[in-house]
C-alpha positions in Angstrom: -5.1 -11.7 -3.5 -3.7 -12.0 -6.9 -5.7 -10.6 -10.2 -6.8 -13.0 -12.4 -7.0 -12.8 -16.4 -9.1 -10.4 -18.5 -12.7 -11.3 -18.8 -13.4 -12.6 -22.4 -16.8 -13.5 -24.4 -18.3 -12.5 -21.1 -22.1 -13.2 -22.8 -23.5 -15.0 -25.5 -26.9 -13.0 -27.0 -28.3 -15.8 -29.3 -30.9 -14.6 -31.6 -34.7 -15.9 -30.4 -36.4 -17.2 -33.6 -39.8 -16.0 -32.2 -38.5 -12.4 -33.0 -35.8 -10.1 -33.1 -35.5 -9.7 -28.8 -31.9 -10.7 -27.7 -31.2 -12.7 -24.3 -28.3 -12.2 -22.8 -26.8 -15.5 -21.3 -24.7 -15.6 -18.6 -21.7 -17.9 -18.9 -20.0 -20.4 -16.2 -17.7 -18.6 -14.8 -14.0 -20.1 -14.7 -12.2 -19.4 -11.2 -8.6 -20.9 -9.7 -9.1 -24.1 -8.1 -6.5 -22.9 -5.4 -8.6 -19.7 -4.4 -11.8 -21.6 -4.1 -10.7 -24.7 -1.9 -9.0 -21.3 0.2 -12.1 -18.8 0.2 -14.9 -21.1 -0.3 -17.3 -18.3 -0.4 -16.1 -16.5 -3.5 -18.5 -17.3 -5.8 -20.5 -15.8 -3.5 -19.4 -12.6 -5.3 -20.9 -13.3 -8.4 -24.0 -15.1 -7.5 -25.3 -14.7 -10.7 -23.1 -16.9 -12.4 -22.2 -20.5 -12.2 -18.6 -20.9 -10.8 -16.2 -23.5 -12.4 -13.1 -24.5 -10.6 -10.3 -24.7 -12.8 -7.5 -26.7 -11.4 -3.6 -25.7 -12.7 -2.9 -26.7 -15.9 -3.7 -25.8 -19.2 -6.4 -23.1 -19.7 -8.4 -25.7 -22.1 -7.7 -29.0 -20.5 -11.1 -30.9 -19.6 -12.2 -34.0 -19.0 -13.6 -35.8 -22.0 -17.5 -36.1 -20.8 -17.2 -31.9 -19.9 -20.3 -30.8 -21.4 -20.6 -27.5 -19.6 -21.3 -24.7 -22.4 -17.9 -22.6 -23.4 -16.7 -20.6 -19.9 -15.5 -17.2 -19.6 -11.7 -16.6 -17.9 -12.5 -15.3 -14.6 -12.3 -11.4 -14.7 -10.0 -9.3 -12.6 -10.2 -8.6 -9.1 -8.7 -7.2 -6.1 -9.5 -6.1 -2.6 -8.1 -2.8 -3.7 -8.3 -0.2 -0.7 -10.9 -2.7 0.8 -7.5 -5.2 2.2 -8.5 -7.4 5.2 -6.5 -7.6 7.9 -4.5 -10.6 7.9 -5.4 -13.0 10.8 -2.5 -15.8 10.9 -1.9 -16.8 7.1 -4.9 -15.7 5.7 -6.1 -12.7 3.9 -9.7 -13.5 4.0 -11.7 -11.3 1.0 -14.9 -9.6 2.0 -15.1 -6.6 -0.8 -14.0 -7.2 -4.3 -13.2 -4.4 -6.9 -14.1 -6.7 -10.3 -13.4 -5.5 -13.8 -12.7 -6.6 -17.4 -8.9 -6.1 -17.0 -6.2 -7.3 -14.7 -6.0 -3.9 -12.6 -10.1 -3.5 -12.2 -9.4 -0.2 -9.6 -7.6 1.6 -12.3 -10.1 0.8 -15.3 -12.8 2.0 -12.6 -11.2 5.2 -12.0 -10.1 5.8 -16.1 -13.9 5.0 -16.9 -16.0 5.9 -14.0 -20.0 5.3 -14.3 -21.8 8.2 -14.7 -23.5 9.6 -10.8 -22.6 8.8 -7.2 -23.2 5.5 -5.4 -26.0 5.6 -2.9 -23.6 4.6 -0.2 -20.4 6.3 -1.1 -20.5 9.0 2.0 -21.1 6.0 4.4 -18.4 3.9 3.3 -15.6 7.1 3.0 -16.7 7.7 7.1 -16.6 3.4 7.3 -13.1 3.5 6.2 -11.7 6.0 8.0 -13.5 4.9 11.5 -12.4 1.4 10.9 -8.6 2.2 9.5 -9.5 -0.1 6.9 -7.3 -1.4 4.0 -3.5 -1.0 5.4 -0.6 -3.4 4.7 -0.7 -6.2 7.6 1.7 -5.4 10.3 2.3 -2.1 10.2 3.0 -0.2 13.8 -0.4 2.0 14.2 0.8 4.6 17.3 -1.4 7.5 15.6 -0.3 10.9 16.3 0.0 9.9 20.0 2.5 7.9 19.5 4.5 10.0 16.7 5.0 13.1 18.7 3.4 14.9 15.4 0.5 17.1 15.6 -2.8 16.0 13.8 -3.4 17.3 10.6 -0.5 19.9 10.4 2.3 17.9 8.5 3.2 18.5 4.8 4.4 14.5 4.1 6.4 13.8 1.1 6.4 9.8 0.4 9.3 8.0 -0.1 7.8 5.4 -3.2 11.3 2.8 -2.5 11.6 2.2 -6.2 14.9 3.4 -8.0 13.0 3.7 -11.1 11.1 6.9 -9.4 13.9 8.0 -7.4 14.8 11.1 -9.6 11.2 12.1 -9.6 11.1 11.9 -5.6 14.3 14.4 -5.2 13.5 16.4 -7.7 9.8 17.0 -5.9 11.5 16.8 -2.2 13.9 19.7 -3.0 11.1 22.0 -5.3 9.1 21.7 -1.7 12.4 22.8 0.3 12.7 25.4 -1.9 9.3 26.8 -1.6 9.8 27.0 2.2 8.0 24.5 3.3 8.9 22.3 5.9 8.4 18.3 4.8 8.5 15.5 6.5 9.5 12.3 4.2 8.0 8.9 5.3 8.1 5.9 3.3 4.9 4.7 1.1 3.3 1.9 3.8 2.1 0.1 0.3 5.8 0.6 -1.3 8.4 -2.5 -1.2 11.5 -2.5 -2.1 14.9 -0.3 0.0 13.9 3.7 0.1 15.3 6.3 -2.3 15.1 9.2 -0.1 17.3 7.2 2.8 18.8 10.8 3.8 16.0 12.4 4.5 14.0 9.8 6.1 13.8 10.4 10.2 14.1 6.9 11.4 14.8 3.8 10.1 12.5 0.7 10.6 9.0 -0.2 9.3 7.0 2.3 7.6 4.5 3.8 9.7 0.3 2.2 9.2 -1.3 4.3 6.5 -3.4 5.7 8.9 -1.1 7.1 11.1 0.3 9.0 8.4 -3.2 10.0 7.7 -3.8 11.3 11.4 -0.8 13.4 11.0 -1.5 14.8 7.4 -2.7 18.0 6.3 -1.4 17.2 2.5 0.1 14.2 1.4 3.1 14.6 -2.2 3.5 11.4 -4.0 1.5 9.6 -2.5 0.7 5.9 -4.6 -2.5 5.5 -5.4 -3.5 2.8 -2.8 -2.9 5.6 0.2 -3.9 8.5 -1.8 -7.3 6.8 -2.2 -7.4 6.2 2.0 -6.3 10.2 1.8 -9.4 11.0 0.1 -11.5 9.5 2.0 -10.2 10.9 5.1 -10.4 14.5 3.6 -6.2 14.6 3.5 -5.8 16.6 0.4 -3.4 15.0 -2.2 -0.8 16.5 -4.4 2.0 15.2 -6.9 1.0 11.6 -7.2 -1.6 9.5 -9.7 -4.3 10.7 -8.0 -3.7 14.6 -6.9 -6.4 16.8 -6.6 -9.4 14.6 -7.7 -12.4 14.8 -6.0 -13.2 12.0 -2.9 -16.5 11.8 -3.8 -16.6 10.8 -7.6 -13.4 8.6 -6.8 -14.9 6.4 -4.9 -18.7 6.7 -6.1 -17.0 5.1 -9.4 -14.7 2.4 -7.1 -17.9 1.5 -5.3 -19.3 0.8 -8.7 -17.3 -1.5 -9.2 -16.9 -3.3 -6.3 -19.0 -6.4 -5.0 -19.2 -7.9 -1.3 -19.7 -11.7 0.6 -20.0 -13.0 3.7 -17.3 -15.6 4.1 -19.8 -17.0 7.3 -22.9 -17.7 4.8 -21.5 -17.7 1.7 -23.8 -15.4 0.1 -23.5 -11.9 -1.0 -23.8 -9.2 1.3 -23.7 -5.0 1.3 -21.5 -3.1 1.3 -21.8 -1.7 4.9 -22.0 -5.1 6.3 -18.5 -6.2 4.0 -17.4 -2.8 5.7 -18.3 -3.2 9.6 -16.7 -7.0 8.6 -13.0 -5.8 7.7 -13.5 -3.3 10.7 -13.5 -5.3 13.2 -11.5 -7.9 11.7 -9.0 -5.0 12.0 -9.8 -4.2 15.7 -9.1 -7.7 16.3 -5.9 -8.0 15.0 -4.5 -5.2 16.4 -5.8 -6.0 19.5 -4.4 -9.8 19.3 -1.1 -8.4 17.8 -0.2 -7.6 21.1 -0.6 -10.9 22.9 3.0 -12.3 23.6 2.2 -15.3 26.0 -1.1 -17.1 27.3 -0.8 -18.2 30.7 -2.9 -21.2 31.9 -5.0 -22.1 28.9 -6.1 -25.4 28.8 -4.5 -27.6 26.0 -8.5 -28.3 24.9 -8.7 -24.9 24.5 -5.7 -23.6 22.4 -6.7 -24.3 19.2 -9.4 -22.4 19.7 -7.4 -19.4 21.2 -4.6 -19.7 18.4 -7.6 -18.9 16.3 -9.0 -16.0 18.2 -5.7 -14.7 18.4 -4.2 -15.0 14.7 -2.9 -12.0 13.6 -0.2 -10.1 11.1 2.9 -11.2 13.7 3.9 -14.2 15.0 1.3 -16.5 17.5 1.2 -16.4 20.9 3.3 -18.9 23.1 1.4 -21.2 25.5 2.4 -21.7 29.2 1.2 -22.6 32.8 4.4 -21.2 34.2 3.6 -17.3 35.3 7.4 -16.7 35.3 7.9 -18.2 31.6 4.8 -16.2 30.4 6.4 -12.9 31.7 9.4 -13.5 30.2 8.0 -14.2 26.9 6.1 -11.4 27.1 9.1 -9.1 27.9 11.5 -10.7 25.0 9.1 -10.1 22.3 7.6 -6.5 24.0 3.8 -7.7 24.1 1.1 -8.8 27.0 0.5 -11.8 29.2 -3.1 -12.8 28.6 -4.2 -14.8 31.6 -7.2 -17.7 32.0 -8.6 -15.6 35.4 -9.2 -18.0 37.6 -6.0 -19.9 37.1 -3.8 -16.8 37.4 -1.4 -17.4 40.5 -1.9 -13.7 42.8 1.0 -12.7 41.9 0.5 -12.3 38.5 0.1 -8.9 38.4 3.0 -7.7 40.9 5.2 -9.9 37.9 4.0 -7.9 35.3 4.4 -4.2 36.8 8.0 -5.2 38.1 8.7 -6.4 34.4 6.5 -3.6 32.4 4.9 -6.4 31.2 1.1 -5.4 30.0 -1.3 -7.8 31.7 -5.0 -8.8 30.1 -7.7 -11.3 31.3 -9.2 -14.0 29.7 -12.5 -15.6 30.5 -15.4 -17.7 28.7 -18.5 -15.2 27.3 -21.9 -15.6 27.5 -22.8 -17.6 25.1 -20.3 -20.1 25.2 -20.4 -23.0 23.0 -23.4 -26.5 22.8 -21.8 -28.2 25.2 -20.1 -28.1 28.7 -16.8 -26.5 28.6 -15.7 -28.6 32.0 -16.7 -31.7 29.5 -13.2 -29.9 27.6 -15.8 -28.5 24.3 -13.5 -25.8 23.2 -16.1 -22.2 23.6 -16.5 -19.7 20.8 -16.8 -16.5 22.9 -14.2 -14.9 25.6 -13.6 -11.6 27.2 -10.2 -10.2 26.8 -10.3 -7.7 29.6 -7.6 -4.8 30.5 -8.4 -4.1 33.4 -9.5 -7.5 35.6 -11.8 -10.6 35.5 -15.6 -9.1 34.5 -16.6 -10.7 37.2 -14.5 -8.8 40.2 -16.9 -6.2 41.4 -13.8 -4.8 43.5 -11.9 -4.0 40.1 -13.6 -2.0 37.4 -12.9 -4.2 34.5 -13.0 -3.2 30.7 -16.9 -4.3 30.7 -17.9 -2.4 34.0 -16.0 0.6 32.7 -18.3 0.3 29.3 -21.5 0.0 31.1 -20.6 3.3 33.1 -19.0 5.6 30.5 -20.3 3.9 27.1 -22.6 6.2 24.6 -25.4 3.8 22.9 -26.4 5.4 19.7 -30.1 4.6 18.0 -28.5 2.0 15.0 -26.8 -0.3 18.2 -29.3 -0.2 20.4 -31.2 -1.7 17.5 -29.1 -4.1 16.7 -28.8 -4.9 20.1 -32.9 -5.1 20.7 -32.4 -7.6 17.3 -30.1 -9.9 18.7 -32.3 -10.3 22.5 -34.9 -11.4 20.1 -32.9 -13.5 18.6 -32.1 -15.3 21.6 -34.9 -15.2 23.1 -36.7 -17.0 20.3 -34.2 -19.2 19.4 -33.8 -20.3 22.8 -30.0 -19.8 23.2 -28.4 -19.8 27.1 -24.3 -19.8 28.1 -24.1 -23.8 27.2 -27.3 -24.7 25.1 -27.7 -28.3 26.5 -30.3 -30.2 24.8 -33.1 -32.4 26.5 -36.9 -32.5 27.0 -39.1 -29.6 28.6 -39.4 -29.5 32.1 -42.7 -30.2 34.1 -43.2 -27.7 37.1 -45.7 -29.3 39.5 -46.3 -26.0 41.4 -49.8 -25.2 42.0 -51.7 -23.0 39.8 -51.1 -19.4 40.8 -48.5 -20.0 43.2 -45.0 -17.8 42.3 -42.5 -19.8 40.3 -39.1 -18.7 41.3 -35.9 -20.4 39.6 -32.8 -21.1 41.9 -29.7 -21.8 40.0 -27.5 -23.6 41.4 -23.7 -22.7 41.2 -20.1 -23.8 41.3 -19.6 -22.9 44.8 -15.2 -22.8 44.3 -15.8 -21.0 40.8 -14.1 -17.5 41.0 -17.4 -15.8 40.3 -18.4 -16.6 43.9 -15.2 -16.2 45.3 -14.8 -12.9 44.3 -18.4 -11.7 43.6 -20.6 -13.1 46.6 -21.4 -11.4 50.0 -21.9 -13.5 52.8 -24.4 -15.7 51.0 -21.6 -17.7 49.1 -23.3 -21.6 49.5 -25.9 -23.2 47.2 -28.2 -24.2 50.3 -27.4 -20.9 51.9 -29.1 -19.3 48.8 -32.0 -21.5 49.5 -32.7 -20.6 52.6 -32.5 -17.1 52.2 -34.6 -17.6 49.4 -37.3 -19.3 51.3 -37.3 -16.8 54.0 -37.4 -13.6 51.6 -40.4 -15.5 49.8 -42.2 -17.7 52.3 -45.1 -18.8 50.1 -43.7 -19.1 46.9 -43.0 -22.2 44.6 -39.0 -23.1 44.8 -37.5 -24.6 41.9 -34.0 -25.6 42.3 -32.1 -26.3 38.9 -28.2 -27.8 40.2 -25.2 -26.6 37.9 -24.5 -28.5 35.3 -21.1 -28.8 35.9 -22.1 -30.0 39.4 -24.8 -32.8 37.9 -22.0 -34.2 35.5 -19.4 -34.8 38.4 -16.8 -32.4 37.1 -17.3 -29.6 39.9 -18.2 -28.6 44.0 -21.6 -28.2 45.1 -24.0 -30.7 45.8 -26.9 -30.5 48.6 -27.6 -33.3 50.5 -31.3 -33.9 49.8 -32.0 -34.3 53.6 -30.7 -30.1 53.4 -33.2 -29.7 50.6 -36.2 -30.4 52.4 -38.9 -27.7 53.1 -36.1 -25.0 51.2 -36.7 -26.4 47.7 -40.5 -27.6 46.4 -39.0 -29.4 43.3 -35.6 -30.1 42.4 -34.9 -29.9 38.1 -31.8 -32.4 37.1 -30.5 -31.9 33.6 -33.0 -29.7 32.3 -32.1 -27.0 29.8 -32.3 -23.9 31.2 -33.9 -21.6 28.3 -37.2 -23.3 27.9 -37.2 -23.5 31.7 -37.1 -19.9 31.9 -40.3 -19.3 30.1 -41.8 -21.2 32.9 -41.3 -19.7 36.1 -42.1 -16.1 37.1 -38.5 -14.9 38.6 -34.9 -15.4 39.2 -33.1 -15.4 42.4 -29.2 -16.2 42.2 -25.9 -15.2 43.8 -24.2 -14.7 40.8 -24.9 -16.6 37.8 -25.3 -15.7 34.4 -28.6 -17.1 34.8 -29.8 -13.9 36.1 -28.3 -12.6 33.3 -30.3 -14.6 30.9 -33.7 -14.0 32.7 -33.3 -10.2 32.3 -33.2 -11.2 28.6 -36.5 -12.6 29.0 -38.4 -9.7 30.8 -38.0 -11.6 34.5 -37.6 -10.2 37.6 -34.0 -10.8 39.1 -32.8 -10.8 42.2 -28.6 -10.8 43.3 -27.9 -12.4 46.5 -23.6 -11.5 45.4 -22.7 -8.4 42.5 -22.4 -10.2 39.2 -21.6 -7.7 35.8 -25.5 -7.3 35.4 -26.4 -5.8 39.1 -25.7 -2.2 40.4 -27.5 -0.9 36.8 -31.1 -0.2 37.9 -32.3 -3.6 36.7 -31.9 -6.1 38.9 -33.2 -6.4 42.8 -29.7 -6.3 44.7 -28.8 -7.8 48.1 -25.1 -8.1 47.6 -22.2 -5.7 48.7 -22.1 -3.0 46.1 -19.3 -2.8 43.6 -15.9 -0.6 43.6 -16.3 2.2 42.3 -19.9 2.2 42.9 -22.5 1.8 39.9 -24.7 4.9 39.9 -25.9 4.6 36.3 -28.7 3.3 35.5 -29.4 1.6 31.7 -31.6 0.0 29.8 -32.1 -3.6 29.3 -31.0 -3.3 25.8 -27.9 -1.3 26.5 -26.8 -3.9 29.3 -26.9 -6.0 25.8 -24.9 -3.9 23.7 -22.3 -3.8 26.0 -22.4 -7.0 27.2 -23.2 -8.9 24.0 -21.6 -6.9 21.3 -19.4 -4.2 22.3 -17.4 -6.2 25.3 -17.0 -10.1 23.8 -14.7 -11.6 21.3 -16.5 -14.2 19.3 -14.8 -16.9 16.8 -16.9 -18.9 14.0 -15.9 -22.5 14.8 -16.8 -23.2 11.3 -14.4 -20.9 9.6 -12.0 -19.9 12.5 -12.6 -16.1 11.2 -13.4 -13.8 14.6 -17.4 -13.0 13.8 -20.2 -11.3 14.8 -22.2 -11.9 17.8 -25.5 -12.8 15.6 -23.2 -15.4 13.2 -22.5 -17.3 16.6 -26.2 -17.5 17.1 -26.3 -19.6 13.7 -23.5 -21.7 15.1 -25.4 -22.9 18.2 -27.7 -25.2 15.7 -24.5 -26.8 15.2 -23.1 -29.2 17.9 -20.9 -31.1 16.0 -18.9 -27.8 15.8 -18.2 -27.6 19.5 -16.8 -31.7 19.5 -15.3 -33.1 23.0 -11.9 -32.6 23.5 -9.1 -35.2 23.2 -9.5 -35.9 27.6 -13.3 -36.1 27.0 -14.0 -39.7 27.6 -11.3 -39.7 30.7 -13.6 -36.6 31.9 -16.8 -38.8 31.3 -15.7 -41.4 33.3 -14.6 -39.2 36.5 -17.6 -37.2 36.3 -19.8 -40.8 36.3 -17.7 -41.6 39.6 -18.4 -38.8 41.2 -22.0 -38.8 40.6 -22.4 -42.7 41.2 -20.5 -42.0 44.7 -22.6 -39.0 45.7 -26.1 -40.7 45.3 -24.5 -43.3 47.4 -23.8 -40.8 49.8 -27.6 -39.0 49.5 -26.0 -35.9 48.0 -28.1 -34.3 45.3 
């Protein structure tokens, strides 16, 4: 993001005539047209002003009937150290360093305020644990993948400008001569053709900042965009703009200066929050950096996938060919990530016999408003490693987290936060609309809720035992719990026509007391007293709401001490046993990959939450009427038949 102009005649301080007290008025605020229609949140960063857009032209230029009092030039600013990752084209701000000349970070550091920022310990460790602020693109192999030891190298950096070339060989051979053994790497926020080209060990792309940090006992030369990522990481710095100050009134006086926004709300935000944002926008980048080709997403779908998966390189190719997606995937060197259940099962023996990495895509658990099988494009998946989340026979990425994963204090928080959340807001996987249920079950009689499922769906192909039919459910349901009240709720996939799984209602007779059509499932689980399911994410969603659950097949949520299970344990066995609310971290926060729909930015969790109030942001894909009309066949032909 480019710096704008210096701030002038930032206030006006009219004299009151009621006495000699001053008011200071804030001005409108003058900001690039450009940047505003691009990051409509930025005036979110001074929310104390009024923001004008300025579009190009002359500075002055107004139309005639402008009556808007005399506006400042907007100040400068920069993300500084505080770079976000860049996801596709954009470099999305979320910390600011703002100041009354074009190169704010320097005037902060030439004229720091006077004590240390509350949070300037917290956001030294933020940076360093999120490897926040590097150039987009950069390889990040860490010492692991350098061969160097961590913390041990003396690292003289090459700056690639021939106007500081005689200053770099005079400080690389003073360093040779005092014995000590460099290694020279180019500066990863340096353009332009090295100076030092002899003594460089590889050619290619500079190595991630933070790489270089891992591998750094004292960085010589260093600009002042990496030696300020040095001092934070406790990498002492020498011979460069910033060598030997002290990390702690460095950045107290860069945090001084800087302001944050959330780009979801538009509306300022703190500086841990701006922090834990550009983190995981990092994660996510790096993490979707990898992805060469997607195999069998459907073409509803992809826009929403292009978005999940923008990152610094180039985006991922689309294909239902398995072959085609390997061979991607082995031309540019990255992974096939594969829709689970329409991955052929050969997939994987193509991607070990072509060293081809192989990750699995699937829908989360909270979805999107809407049915995905009536093609609305979801806003949450699980990009697993290790196998679909749902194959108790594989530890997948999520199981594996739920074994091994430590839950500190501040996330099981958040975590107890965002149940509430649900809970109260009354979100569920698809958050279909419609009127409150009535249950006609006689006072104190048990209420138990029997979803209904999508009996060829790979959850029950893969996770059920030998209970794997919707009426088979039902009547093992009925004989576990002769006297109580049977409430059958069918999938909605199944009501709408789109999917396998309908009971004849003559079957339904003495298994099922009432049947529910079309009714929304959270307010429907504040009504009945437990859950008994094969594998739904129903079950799931009861847990959330304190009821007892009971697994006829292993779903993600059984095996952990908090469900009633009656299917066939999982491989490797589930010993440990959690917490609700750690089930929720992991499941809910830690494990899923969530995409704002409104901005396209990957988000939060709770910022999805917001979304759901939204339905016009989850819209029917371009098929959706052809869908409507087969799923209105189907239905219309299975009444005929007496199928429920």
């Amino acid at each position: 993001m480019q710096n704008a102009s210096a701030v002038c005649c930032d206030r006006v301080s009219p004299t009151r005539r009621a006495g000699p007290t001053r008011t200071n008025i804030l001005l409108p605020l003058r900001l690039p047209q450009a940047q505003l229609l691009r990051f409509p949140h930025l005036p979110a960063f001074w929310p104390d002003r009024k923001v004008i857009a300025v579009a190009p032209g002359p500075p002055d230029a107004r139309p005639a009937d402008h009556r808007e009092p005399t506006a400042t030039a907007p100040p400068g600013y920069t993300p500084g150290p505080f770079r976000p990752a860049r996801l596709g084209g954009r470099e999305v701000p979320v910390l600011l360093v703002v100041g009354p000349s074009p190169d704010p970070v320097g005037a902060a550091l030439a004229d720091p305020v006077p004590g240390h920022h509350p949070e300037t310990a917290a956001a030294m460790a933020a940076m360093v644990a999120g490897r926040i602020g590097a150039p987009p693109g950069l390889p990040d192999p860490g010492t692991a993948g350098t061969g160097l030891a961590p913390r041990q190298a003396r690292i003289l950096l090459d700056p690639c400008d021939p106007a500081l070339a005689g200053v770099a060989k005079a400080l690389l051979a003073r360093l040779q001569r005092a014995g000590s053994a460099v290694l020279v790497a180019r500066d990863p926020f340096a353009d332009g053709t090295p100076v030092l080209s002899d003594s460089l060990p590889a050619a290619g792309p500079p190595w991630d900042p933070w790489t270089l940090l891992d591998a750094a006992h004292t960085l010589h030369g260093a600009s002042r965009d990496l030696a300020l990522l040095a001092l934070a990481a406790g990498v002492a710095v020498a011979d460069g703009p910033l060598a030997g100050a002290d990390p702690v009134p460095t950045w107290s006086a860069l945090l001084a200066a800087t302001r944050a926004a959330d780009p979801f709300h538009n509306r300022p935000c703190s500086i841990a929050e701006g922090l834990d944002l550009l983190a995981l926008w990092r994660a996510r980048q790096a993490e979707s950096h990898e992805i060469a080709a997607c195999l069998g997403a459907h073409p509803y779908k992809r826009d929403r996938l292009r978005a999940l998966l923008a990152s610094a390189g180039p985006p991922p190719a689309f294909t239902g060919d398995a072959h085609r997606a390997v061979a991607l995937a082995r031309r540019r060197g990255g992974a096939v990530l594969a829709w689970s259940a329409s991955a052929p099962p050969t997939l994987p023996a193509l991607c070990a016999e072509a060293g081809v990495p192989l990750r699995w895509l699937e829908d989360g658990f909270i979805r999107s408003a809407g049915l995905g099988a009536a093609f609305r494009a979801g806003a949450s998946f699980a990009l697993d490693s290790r196998g679909p989340y749902y194959d108790p026979a594989t530890e997948s990425d999520l199981a594996r987290l739920l074994a091994t994963a430590g839950f500190p204090p501040a996330l099981l928080a958040r975590a107890a936060a965002l149940r509430e959340a649900v809970v109260a807001r009354g979100v569920t996987k698809y958050n279909l609309g419609g009127a409150a249920p009535v249950i006609t079950a006689p006072a104190g009689r048990r209420r138990i809720l029997v979803p209904g499922q999508v009996e060829d769906d790979a959850s029950i192909r893969l996770g059920a035992g030998p209970i794997r039919r919707n009426l088979d459910l039902l009547r093992a349901v009925r004989a576990a719990e002769p006297d109580a009240f049977l409430v059958y709720k069918p999938h909605p996939d199944i009501e709408a026509g789109f999917r396998r799984g309908r009971i004849a209602q003559a079957d339904l007779a003495g298994l099922a007391d009432q049947v529910l059509h079309r009714a929304p499932m959270a307010p429907l689980l504040g009504m009945v007293d437990a859950v008994h399911t094969i594998t739904s994410l129903t079950g799931f969603e009861a847990l959330l709401r304190g009821l007892p659950v009971t697994c006829w097949g292993t779903p993600f949520y059984a095996g952990w001490g908090l469900t009633r299970d009656r299917g066939p344990p999982a491989r490797p066995p589930r010993t440990r046993v959690l917490t609700l609310d750690e089930l929720v971290a992991a499941a809910l926060i830690l494990y899923p990959r969530c995409i704002d729909p409104l901005t396209d930015l990957p988000c939060p969790p709770e910022v999805l939450l917001d979304r759901m109030d939204r339905p016009d942001l989850f819209p029917t894909g371009r098929r959706g009427r052809l869908r409507a009309v087969q799923g209105f066949l189907t239905r219309t032909l299975s009444r005929l038949r007496g199928w429920k």
